[in-house]
MITIKOL-753087 format. One record per residue (C-alpha): residue in three letters; x, y, z. Coordinates in pm, whole numbers, padded with zeros to 5 digits, always signed. Example, Ala and Ser with C-alpha at 12.3 -4.5 7.8 and 13.67 -1.06 7.14 Angstrom:
! MITIKOL-753087
Ala+01230-00450+00780;Ser+01367-00106+00714;
This chain:
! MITIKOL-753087
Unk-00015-03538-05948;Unk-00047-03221-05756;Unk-00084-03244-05369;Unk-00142-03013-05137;Unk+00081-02981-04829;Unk-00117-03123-04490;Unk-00065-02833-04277;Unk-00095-02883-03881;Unk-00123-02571-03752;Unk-00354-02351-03804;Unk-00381-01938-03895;Unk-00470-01724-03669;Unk-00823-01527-03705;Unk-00772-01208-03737;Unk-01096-01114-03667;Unk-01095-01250-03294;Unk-01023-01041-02984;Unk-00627-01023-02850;Unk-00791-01222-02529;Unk-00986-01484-02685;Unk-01005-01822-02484;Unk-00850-02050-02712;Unk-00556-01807-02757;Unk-00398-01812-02366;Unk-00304-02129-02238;Unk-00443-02284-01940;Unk-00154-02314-01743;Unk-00001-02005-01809;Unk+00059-01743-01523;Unk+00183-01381-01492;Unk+00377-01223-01231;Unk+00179-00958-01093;Unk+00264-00627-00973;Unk+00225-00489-00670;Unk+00139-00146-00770;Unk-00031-00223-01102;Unk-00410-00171-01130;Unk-00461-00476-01370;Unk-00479-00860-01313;Unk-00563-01091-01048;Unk-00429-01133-00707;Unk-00465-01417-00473;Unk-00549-01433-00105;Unk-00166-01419+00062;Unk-00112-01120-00153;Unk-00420-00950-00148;Unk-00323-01016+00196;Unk-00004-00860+00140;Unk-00051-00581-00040;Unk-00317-00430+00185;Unk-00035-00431+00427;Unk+00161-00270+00233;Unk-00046+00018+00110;Unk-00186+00109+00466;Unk+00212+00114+00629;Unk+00309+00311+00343;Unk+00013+00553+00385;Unk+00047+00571+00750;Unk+00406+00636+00764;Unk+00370+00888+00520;Unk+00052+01069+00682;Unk+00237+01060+01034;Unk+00549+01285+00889;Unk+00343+01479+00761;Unk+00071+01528+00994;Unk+00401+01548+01268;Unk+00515+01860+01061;Unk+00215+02038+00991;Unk+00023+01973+01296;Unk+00183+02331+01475;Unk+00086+02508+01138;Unk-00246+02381+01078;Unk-00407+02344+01480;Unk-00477+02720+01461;Unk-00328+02808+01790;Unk-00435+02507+01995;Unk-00306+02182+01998;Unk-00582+01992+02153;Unk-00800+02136+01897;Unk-00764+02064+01545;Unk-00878+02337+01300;Unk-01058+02273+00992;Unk-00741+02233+00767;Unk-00588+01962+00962;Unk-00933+01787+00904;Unk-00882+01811+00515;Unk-00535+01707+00541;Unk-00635+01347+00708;Unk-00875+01325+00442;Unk-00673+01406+00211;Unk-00370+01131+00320;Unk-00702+00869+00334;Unk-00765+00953-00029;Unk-00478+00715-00165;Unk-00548+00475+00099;Unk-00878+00419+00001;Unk-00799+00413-00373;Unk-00511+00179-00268;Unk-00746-00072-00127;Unk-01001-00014-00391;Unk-00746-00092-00641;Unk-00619-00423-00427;Unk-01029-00538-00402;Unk-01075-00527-00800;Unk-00795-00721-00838;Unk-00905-00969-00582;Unk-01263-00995-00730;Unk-01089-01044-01090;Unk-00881-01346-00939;Unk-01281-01473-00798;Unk-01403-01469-01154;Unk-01620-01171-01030;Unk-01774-00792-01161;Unk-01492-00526-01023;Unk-01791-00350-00937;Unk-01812-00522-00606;Unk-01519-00323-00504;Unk-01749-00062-00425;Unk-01786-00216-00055;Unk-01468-00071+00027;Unk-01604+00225+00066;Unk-01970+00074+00334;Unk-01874+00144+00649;Unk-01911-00191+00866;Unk-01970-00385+00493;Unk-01619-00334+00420;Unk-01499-00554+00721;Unk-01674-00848+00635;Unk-01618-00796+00246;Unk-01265-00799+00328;Unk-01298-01080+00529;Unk-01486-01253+00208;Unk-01165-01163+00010;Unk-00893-01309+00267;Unk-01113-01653+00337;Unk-01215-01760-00012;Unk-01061-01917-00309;Unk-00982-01761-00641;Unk-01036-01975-00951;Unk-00758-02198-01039;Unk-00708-02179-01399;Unk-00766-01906-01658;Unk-01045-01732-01624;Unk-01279-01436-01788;Unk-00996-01179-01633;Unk-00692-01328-01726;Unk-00446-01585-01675;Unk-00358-01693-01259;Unk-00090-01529-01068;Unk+00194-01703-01022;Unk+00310-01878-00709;Unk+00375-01699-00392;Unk+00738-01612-00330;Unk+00917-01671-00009;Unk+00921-01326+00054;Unk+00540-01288+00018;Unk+00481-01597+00242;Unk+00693-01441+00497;Unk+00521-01112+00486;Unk+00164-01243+00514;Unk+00316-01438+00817;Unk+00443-01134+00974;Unk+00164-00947+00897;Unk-00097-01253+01082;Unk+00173-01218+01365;Unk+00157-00868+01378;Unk-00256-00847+01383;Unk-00232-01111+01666;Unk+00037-00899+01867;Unk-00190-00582+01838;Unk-00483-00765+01939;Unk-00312-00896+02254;Unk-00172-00574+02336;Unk-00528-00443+02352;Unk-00719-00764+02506;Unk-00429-00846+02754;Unk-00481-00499+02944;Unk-00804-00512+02945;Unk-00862-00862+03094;Unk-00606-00713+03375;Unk-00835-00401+03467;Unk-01133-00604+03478;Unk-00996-00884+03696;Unk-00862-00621+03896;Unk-01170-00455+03898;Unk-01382-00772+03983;Unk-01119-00825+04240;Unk-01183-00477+04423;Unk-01624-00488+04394;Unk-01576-00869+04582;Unk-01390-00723+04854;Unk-01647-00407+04893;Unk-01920-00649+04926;Unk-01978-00822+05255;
């Protein structure tokens, strides 16, 4: 009697695609990169990362614009010349891209097109798209983009804190004085008027 051994698990198909469904687990997770262009990113380090790129950029664009500022203003400081105009645009370039790059992988972690993150670039759209990508929830298992992120570490949870504390401090620095001059200012028309 000839039998044939039961086997349990099963071949692979080698005719399906490398990122088939049934071939990445549901509860698996990657650690994603900060500067990689692939993957998804949730809201703390979308968060994050946007932070990052714009300090980066602007610390970089103020050496540089404090060292060529004499060379490029074309004899007058108060008036920039048409080179130091391409130079800000220039250091904006990888800004933009930066936050480009951060939106895609924000709108991959939503399930959604990366064609969205073309908002970045709508003046006055791209406030409340980014606003859209800070308040709402990505999807919580695989999904069409790839597996979830994992957990946040401490150091990203601290960052996004100091980062909220930081927009909050900047805010106040720029609401606190003005709420003085117009007190002050109300203050001054009620003792002009009899």
């Amino acid at each position: 009697m000839n039998t044939v051994p039961n086997n349990t698990t099963s071949q692979p198909n080698p005719y399906e695609s490398p990122e088939h469904s049934e071939t990445i687990k549901r509860d698996e997770t990657y650690p994603p990169a900060i500067f990689s262009t692939h993957g998804r990113i949730g809201r703390l380090r979308y968060f994050a990362y946007s932070m990052i790129y714009n300090m980066l950029t602007l610390f970089i664009a103020g050496i540089a614009t404090a060292v060529l500022i004499p060379a490029l203003s074309e004899g007058s400081l108060d008036k920039p010349g048409d080179s130091m105009l391409w130079l800000v645009m220039l250091f904006n370039l990888p800004l933009f891209l930066a936050f480009f790059i951060a939106a895609r992988r924000r709108l991959h972690d939503l399930n959604i097109t990366s064609w969205l993150a073309l908002f970045t670039f709508v003046p006055f759209i791209n406030m409340l798209f980014f606003l859209y990508l800070l308040i709402w929830p990505g999807t919580p298992d695989t999904n069409n983009y790839g597996p979830r992120p994992q957990s946040n570490s401490i150091l990203l949870l601290l960052m996004g804190s100091l980062g909220t504390v930081a927009i909050i401090g900047m805010l106040a620095a720029i609401a606190i004085p003005a709420y003085k001059d117009y007190v002050q200012r109300a203050q001054q028309a009620q003792i002009q008027t009899p």
